[in-house]
FIVODO-218037 format. One line per field, with one value per atom (N, C-alpha, C, CB): chain; atom name; x, y, z. Coordinates in steps of 0.2 Angstrom, whole numbers. Glycine has a CB too. Example, Ala and Ser with C-alpha at 12.3 -4.5 7.8 and 13.67 -1.06 7.14 Angstrom:
<sites>
chaine c(A/A/A/A/A/A/A/A) .
atome c(N/CA/C/CB/N/CA/C/CB) .
px c(66/62/66/57/64/68/64/70) .
py c(-28/-22/-16/-22/-11/-5/0/-3) .
pz c(39/39/39/45/35/36/39/29) .
</sites>
This chain:
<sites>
chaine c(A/A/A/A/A/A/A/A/A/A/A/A/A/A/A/A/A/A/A/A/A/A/A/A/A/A/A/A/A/A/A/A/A/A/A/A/A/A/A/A/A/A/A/A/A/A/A/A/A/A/A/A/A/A/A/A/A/A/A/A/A/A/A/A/A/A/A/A/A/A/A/A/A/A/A/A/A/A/A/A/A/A/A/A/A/A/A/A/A/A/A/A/A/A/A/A/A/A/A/A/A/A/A/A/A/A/A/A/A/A/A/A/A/A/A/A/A/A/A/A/A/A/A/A/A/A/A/A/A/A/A/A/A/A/A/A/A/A/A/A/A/A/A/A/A/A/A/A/A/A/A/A/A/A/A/A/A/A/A/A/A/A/A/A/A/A/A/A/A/A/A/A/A/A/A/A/A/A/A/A/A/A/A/A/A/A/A/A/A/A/A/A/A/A/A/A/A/A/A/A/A/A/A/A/A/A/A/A/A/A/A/A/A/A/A/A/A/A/A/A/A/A/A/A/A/A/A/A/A/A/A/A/A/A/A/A/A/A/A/A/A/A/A/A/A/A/A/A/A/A/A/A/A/A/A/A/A/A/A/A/A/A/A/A/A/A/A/A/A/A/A/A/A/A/A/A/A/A/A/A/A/A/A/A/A/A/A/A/A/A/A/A/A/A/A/A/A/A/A/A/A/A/A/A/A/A/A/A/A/A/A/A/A/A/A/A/A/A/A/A/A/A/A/A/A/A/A/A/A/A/A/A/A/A/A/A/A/A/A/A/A/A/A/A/A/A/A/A/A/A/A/A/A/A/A/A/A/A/A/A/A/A/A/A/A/A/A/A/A/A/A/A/A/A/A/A/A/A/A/A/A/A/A/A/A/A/A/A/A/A/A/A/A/A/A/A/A/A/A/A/A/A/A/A/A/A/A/A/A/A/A/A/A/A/A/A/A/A/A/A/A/A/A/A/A/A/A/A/A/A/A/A/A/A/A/A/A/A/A/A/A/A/A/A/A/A/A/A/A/A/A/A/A/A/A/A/A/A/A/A/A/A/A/A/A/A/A/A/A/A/A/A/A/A/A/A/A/A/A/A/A/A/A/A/A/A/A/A/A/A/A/A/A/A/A/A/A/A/A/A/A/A/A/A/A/A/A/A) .
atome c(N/CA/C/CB/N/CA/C/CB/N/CA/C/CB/N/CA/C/CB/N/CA/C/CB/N/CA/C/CB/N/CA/C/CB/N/CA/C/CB/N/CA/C/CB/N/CA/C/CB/N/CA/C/CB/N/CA/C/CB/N/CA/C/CB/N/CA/C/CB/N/CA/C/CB/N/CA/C/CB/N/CA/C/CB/N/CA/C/CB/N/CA/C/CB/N/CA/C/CB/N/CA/C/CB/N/CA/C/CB/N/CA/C/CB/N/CA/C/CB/N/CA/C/CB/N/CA/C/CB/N/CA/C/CB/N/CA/C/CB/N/CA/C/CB/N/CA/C/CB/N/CA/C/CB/N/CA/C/CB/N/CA/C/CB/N/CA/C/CB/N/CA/C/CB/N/CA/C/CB/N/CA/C/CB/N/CA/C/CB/N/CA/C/CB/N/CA/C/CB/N/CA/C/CB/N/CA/C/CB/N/CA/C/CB/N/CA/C/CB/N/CA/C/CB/N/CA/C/CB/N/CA/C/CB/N/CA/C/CB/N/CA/C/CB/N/CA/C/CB/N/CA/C/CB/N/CA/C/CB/N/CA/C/CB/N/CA/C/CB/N/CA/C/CB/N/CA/C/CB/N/CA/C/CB/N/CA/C/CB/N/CA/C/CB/N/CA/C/CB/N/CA/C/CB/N/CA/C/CB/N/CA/C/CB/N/CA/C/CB/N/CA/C/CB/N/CA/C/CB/N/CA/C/CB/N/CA/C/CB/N/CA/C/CB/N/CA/C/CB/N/CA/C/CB/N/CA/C/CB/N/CA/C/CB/N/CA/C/CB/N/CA/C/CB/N/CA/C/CB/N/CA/C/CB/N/CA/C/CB/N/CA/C/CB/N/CA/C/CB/N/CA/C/CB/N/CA/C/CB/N/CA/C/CB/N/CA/C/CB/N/CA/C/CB/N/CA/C/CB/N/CA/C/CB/N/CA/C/CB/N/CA/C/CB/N/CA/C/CB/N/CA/C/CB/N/CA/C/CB/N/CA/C/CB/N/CA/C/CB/N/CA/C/CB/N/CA/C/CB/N/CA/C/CB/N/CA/C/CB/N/CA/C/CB/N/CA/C/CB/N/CA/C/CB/N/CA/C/CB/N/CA/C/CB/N/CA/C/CB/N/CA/C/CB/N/CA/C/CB/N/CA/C/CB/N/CA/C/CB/N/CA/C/CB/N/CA/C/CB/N/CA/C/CB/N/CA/C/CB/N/CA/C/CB/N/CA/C/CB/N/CA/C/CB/N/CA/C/CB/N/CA/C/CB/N/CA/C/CB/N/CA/C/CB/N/CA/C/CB/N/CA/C/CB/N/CA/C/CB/N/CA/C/CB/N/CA/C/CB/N/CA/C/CB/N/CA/C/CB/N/CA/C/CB) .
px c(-107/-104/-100/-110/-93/-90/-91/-85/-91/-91/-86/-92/-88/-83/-81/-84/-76/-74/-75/-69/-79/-77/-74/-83/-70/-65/-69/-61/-69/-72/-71/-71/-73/-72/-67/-77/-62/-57/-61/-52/-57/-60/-65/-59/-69/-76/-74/-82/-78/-77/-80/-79/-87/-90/-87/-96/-88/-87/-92/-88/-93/-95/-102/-89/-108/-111/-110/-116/-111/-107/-115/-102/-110/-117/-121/-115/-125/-127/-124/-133/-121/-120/-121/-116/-121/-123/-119/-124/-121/-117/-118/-117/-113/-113/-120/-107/-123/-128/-134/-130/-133/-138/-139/-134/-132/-132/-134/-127/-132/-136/-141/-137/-148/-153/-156/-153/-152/-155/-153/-148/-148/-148/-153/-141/-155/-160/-166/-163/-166/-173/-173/-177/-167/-168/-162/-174/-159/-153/-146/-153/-144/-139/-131/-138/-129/-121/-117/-117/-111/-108/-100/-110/-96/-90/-84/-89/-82/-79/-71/-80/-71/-63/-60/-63/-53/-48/-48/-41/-45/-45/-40/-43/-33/-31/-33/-27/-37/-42/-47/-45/-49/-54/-50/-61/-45/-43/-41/-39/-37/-34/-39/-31/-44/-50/-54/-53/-57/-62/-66/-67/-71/-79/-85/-82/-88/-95/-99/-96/-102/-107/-114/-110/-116/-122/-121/-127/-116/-114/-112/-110/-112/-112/-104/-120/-102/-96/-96/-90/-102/-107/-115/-107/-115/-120/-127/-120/-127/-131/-134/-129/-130/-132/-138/-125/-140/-144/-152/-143/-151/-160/-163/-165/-161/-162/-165/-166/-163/-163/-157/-161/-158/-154/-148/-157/-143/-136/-132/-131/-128/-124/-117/-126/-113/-106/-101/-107/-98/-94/-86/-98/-79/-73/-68/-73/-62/-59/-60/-52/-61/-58/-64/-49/-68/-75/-73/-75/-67/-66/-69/-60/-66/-68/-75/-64/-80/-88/-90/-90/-87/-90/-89/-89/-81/-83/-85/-81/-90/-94/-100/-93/-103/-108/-110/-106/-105/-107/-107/-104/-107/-105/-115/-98/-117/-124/-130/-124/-135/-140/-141/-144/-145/-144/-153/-145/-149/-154/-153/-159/-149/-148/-143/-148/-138/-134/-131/-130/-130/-127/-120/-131/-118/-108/-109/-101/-105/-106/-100/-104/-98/-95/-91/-97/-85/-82/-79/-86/-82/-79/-79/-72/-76/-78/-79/-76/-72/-72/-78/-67/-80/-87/-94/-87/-94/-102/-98/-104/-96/-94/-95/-86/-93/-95/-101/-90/-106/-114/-116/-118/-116/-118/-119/-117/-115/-113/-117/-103/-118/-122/-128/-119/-130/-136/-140/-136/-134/-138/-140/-137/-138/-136/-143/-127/-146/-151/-156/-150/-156/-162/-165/-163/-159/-160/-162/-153/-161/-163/-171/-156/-172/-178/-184/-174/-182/-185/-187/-180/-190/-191/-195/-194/-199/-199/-195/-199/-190/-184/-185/-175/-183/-182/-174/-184/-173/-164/-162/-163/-164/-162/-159/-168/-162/-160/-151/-165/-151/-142/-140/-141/-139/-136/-136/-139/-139/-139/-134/-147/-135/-129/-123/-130/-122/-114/-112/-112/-115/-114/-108/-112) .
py c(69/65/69/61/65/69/71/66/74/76/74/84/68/68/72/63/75/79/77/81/77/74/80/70/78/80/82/74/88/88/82/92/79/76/80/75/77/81/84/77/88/96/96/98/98/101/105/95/110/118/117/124/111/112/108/112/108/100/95/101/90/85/86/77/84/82/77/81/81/75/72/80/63/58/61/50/56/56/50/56/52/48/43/50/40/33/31/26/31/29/22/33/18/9/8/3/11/7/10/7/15/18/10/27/9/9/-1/13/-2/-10/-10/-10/-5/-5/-4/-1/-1/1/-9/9/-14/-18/-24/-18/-21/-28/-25/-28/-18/-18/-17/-13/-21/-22/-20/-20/-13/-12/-15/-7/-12/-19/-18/-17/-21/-18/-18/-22/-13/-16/-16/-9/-19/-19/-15/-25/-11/-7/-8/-1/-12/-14/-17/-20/-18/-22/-28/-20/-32/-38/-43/-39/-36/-36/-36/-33/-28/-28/-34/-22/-37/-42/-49/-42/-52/-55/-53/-57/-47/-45/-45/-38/-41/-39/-43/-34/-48/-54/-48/-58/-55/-54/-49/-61/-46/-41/-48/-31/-51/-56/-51/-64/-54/-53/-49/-49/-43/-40/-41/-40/-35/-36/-32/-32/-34/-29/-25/-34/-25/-21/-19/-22/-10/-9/-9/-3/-14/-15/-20/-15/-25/-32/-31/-37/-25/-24/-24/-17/-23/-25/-15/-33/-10/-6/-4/-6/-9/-10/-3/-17/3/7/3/9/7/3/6/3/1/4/4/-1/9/9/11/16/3/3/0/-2/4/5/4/14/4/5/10/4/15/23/27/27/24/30/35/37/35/38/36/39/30/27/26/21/25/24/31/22/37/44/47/48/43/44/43/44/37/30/34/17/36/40/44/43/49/55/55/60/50/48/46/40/40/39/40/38/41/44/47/40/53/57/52/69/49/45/37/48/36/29/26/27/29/26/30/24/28/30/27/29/33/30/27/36/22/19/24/12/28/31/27/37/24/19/15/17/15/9/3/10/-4/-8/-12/-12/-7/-9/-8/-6/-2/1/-4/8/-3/-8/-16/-8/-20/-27/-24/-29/-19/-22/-18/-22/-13/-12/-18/-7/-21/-28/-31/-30/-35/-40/-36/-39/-31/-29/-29/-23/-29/-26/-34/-20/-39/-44/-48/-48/-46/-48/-46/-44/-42/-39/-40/-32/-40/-45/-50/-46/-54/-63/-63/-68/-59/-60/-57/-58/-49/-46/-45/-36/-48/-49/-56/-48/-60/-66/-67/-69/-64/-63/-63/-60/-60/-58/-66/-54/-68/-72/-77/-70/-79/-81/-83/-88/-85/-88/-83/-92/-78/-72/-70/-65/-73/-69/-75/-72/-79/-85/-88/-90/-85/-84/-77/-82/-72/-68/-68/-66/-73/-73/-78/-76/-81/-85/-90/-79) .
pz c(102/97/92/93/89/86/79/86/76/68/64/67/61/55/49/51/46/41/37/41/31/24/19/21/16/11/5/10/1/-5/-9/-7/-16/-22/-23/-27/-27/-31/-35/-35/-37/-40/-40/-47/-33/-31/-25/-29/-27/-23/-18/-26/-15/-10/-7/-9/0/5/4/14/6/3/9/3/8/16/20/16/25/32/32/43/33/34/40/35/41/47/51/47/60/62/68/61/69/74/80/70/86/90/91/94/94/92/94/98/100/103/98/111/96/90/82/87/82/78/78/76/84/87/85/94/89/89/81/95/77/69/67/64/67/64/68/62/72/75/71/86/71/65/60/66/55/51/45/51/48/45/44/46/38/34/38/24/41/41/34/46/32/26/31/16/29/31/26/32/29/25/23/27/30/33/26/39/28/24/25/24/20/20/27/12/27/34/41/33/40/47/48/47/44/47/47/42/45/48/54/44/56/63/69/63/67/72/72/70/68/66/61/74/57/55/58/58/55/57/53/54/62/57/54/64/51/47/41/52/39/38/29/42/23/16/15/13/9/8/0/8/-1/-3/-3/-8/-5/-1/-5/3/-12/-16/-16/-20/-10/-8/-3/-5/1/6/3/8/-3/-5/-4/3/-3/-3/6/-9/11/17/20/19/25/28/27/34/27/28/33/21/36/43/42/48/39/36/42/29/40/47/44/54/47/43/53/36/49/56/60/57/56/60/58/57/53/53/44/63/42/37/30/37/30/24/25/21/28/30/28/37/31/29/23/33/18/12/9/9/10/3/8/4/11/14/10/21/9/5/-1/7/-4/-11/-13/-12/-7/-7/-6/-7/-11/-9/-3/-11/-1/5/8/3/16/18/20/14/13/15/20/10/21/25/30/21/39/44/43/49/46/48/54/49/58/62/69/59/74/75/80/77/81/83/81/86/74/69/71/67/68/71/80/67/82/89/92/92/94/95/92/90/86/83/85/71/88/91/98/89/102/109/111/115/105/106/105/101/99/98/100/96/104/111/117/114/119/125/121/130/116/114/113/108/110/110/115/106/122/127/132/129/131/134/129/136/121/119/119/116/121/122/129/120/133/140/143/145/139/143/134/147/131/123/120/118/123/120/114/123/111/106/99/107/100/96/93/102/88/85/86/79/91/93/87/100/81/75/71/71/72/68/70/71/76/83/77/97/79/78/70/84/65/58/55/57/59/60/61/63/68/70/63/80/59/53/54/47) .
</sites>
């Protein structure tokens, strides 16, 4: 998996700490159990690209729930990353394209080999 760079803060001599990062299906398997997606995208990219159903566009609205910081390209998610508390939040590595087609194959094999899974929860989600 790639390493994202983060930039120092302006006028800070250290580099910032690189989040930790999640690959789509990692990061699938963290919001069936429980963690928050936040959308980081523009108001243009989510018209272009669609909705992250389930999803907050702040990461205060999670109730103190892991948060799953996901942007087009992974940058802006690994700046707001390293701004917060060390632990609470993964960058999503893929950006939204990536977390949309984990999600899709991941809900895809819950609803079929998981019955359990509450189906209300998928379909409360896609909102």
């Amino acid at each position: 998996m790639t390493a994202l760079a983060v930039p120092p803060a302006p006028g800070a001599t250290q580099p910032r700490p690189v989040p930790p990062l999640l690959s789509p299906a990692e990061a699938a398997a963290a919001w069936i159990a429980g963690a928050v997606p936040v959308d980081l995208r523009t108001t243009a990219e989510r018209r272009r690209d669609g909705l992250l159903p389930g999803a907050v566009d702040d990461p205060e609205a999670a109730g103190g729930r892991p948060l799953l910081l996901v942007c087009a390209d992974g940058r802006r998610a690994a700046a707001l990353a390293a701004r917060l508390p060390t632990g609470t939040a993964s960058v999503v590595v893929g950006g939204f394209a990536g977390w949309r087609a984990a999600v899709w194959r991941r809900w895809g094999e819950v609803l079929l080999i998981e019955p359990d899974v509450p189906v209300t929860r998928f379909f409360r989600a896609l909102g």
